[in-house]
TITORLO-455418 format. One record per residue (C-alpha): x, y, z; residue in three letters. Coordinates in steps of 0.2 Angstrom, whole numbers, plus 5000, padded with zeros to 4 digits. Layout:
<rs>
XYZALA;...
</rs>
This chain:
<rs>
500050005000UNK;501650134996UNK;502750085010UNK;504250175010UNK;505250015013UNK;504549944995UNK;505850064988UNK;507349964987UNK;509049994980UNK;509749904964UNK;510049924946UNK;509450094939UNK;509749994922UNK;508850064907UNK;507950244910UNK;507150214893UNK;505050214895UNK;504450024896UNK;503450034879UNK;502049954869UNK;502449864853UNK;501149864841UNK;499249894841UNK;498449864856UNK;497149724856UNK;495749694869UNK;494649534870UNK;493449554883UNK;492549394892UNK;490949424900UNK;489649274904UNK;488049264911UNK;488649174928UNK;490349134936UNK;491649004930UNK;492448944943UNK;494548944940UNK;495748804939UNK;497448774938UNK;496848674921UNK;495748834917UNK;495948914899UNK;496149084895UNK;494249094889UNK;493649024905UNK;493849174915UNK;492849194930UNK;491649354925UNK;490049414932UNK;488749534921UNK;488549724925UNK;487449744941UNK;487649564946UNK;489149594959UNK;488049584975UNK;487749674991UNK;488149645008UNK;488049765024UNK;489649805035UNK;489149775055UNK;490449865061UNK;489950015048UNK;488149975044UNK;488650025026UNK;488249945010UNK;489949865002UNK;490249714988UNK;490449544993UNK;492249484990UNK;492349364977UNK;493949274977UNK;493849214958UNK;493449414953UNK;492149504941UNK;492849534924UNK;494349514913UNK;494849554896UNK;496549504887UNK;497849664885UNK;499049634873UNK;500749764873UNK;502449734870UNK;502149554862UNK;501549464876UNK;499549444881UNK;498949484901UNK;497449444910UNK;496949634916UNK;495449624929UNK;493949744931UNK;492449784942UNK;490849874934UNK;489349934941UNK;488150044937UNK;487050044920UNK;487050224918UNK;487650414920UNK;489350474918UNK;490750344918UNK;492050354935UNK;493650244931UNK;494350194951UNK;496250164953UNK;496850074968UNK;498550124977UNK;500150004979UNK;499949824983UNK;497949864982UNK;496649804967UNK;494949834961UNK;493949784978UNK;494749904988UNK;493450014983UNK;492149904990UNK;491250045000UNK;491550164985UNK;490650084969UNK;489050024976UNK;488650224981UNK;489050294964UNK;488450154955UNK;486850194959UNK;487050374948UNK;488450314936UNK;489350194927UNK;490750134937UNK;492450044934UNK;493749974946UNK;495249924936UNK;496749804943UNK;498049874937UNK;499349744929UNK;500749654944UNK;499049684955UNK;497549594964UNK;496549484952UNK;497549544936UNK;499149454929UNK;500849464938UNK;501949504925UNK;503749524929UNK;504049674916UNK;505049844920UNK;503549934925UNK;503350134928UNK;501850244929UNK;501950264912UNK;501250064910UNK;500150094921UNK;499350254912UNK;499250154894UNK;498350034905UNK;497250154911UNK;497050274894UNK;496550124884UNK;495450054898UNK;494350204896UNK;494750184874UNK;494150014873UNK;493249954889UNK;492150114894UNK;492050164876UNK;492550354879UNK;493850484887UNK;492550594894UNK;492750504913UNK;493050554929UNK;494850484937UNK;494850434953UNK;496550374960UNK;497150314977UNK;499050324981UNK;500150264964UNK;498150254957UNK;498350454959UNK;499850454947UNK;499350344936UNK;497550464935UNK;498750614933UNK;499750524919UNK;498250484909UNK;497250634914UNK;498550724904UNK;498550624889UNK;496650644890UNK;495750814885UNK;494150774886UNK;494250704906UNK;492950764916UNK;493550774931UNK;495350714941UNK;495150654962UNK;496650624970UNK;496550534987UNK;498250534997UNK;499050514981UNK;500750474979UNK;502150544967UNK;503550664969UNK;502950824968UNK;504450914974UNK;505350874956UNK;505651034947UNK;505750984930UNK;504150984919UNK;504350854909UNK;502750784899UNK;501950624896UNK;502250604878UNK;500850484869UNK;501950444854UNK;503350354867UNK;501850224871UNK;501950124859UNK;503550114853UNK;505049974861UNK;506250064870UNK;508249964868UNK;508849904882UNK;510549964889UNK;511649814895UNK;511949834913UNK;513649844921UNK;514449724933UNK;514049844947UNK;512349884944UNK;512049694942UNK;512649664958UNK;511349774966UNK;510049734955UNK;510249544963UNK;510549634981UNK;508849734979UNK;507949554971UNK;508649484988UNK;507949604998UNK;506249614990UNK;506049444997UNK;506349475015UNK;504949615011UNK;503649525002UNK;503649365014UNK;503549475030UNK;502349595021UNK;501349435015UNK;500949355032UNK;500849515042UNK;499449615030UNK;498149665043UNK;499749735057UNK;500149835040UNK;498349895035UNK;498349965056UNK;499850065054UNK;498950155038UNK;496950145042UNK;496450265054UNK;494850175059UNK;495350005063UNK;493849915062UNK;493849915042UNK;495349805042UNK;494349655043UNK;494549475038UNK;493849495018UNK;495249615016UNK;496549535023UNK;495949395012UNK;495949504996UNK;497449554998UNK;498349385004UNK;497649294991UNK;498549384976UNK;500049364986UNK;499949174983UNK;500249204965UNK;502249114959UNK;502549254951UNK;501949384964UNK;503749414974UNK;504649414957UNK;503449564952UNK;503349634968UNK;505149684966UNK;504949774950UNK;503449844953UNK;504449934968UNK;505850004956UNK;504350094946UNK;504550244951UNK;506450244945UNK;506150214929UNK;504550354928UNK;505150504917UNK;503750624916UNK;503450724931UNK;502150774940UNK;502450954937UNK;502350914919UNK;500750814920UNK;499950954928UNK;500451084914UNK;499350974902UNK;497850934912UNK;496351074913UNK;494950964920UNK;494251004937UNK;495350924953UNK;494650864971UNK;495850824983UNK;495450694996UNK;496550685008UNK;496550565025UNK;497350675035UNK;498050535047UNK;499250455033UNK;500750405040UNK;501450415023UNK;500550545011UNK;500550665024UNK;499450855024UNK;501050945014UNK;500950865000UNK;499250894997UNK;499651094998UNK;501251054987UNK;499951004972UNK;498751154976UNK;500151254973UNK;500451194958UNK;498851164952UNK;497651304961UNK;496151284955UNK;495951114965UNK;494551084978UNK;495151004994UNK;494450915009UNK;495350855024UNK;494750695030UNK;495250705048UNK;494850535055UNK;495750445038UNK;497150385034UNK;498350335019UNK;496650225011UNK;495150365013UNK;494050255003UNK;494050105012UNK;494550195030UNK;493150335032UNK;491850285016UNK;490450395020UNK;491150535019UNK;492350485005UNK;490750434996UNK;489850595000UNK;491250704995UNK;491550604977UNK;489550604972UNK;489450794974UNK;490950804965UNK;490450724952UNK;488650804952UNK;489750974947UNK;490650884935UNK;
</rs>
């Protein structure tokens, strides 16, 4: 969930963007009832469920309406980028009004908006992506940076929602993969940010640059040195993922302000993924992302023009009050509510009034 220790020292290696090769294809698989998975399950027996279909439960210690955790997921569809085909899952609600795209935050997925998409679906279209090395999607060991994640995202909205004109809502990294699309965007409606994270103290304004997406960047051969710590920082990452992996709800009460969210179907969602063999192989890359970003946030927020709602738990151990002023700065035109009782995961730490904040957001929008 953006633990500072998940930055790890190793191999800068190449600084080049991780790019897409080709067109982009999509194959989205959607039937009438679940399927359940198997280790002998083929790609077109995904476990899907149709729109509307995902259930309802009430929290007792909240007496709020959430989703039911389904360990085999809701939808997938096929991404194919840089020659290689991933399983990239997706939660949708909601048969009508404006569409709202929801990004989770580090080591999160699509459910951990479980309070969030049953209140806006009841007004809009909703969609919780997982974004690839994450929850119910594919644990690809690539060279990820937030620029993956923002082709993820931008052709989410292309081919899955069928439009641009969506509202971003991201959580954490989910906040710099909305900024990075956002930018590539015009026609976004509307950008939340909640306890995003992202170095917003970088000077430079360097843009995203759509045209870098799709194209294969060479690799630069690493030296003996940067090997060496490359294979140190794999080394490391283990020690990490196994202690993180077996102490998730001791983690979720160092970042959740209101304890009695962190119960046992999220501890559940977020164990299970875990279990995945390539999991701690993509956890380690996942956590050199941010070295191999090169836009900046500064220059993101020179191309976006959409209206901004900062959410910010107030609480975050992390993510702390300053950086929320540092975006204002640069970006003043941005609402911004402090949540005082939440902390690093608003959505899923003090829902109510996430969810009250986000539908009159998006009623101005």
């Amino acid at each position: 969930l953006g633990s500072k220790k998940a930055t790890l020292t190793s191999s800068r290696g190449s600084q080049q963007l991780l790019r897409l090769v080709g067109t982009t294809q999509h194959t989205v698989t959607r039937r009438p009832k679940c399927i359940t998975a198997s280790a002998s399950s083929t790609q077109d027996e995904y476990p899907t469920f149709p729109i509307g279909t995902a259930g309802r439960e009430t929290c007792t210690a909240s007496g709020l309406e959430r989703l039911p955790l389904k360990e085999d997921g809701w939808n997938y569809y096929d991404w194919s980028h840089k020659g290689k085909t991933h399983k990239l899952h997706y939660i949708q609600e909601g048969d009508s009004g404006s569409p709202v795209v929801l990004i989770h935050g580090f080591g999160a997925h699509a459910y951990h908006w479980r309070y969030t998409i049953p209140a806006l679906a009841k007004k809009h279209r909703v969609y919780a992506v997982c974004l690839l090395g994450y929850g119910w999607s594919d644990k690809a060991v690539i060279k990820y940076s937030a620029e993956t994640w923002a082709t993820q995202v931008l052709e989410f909205c292309r081919n899955i929602v069928g439009t641009e004109e969506v509202t971003l809502v991201g959580n954490s990294i989910g906040g710099i993969a909305c900024l990075a699309t956002a930018s590539l965007m015009p026609a976004v409606k509307g950008v939340v940010l909640l306890n995003s994270a992202g170095n917003f103290d970088a000077e430079d304004e360097i843009p995203l640059d759509e045209s870098k997406l799709f194209v294969e960047a060479p690799e630069e051969e690493a030296s003996l040195q940067e090997q060496f710590k490359s294979l140190i920082g794999k080394l490391v990452a283990q020690v990490i993922f196994l202690s993180t992996k077996y102490r998730i709800g001791y983690f979720l009460k160092q970042v959740y302000s209101n304890q009695k969210y962190v119960d046992d179907q999220l501890v559940k969602s977020i164990f299970n993924p875990a279990c995945d063999p390539d999991a701690p192989a993509a956890f380690f890359e996942l956590s050199q992302a941010g070295q191999r970003t090169e836009f900046t946030i500064r220059g993101a927020l020179k191309q976006i023009k959409a209206p901004m709602l900062l959410l910010w738990g107030m609480q975050d151990p992390w993510m702390k009050p300053e950086r929320a002023d540092t975006i204002r700065e640069l970006y003043p035109t941005a609402e911004f509510v402090p949540l005082e009782s939440a902390g690093h995961c608003p959505q899923d730490d003090d829902p109510k009034l996430v969810n009250q904040n986000l539908l009159s957001f998006l009623d101005r929008v």
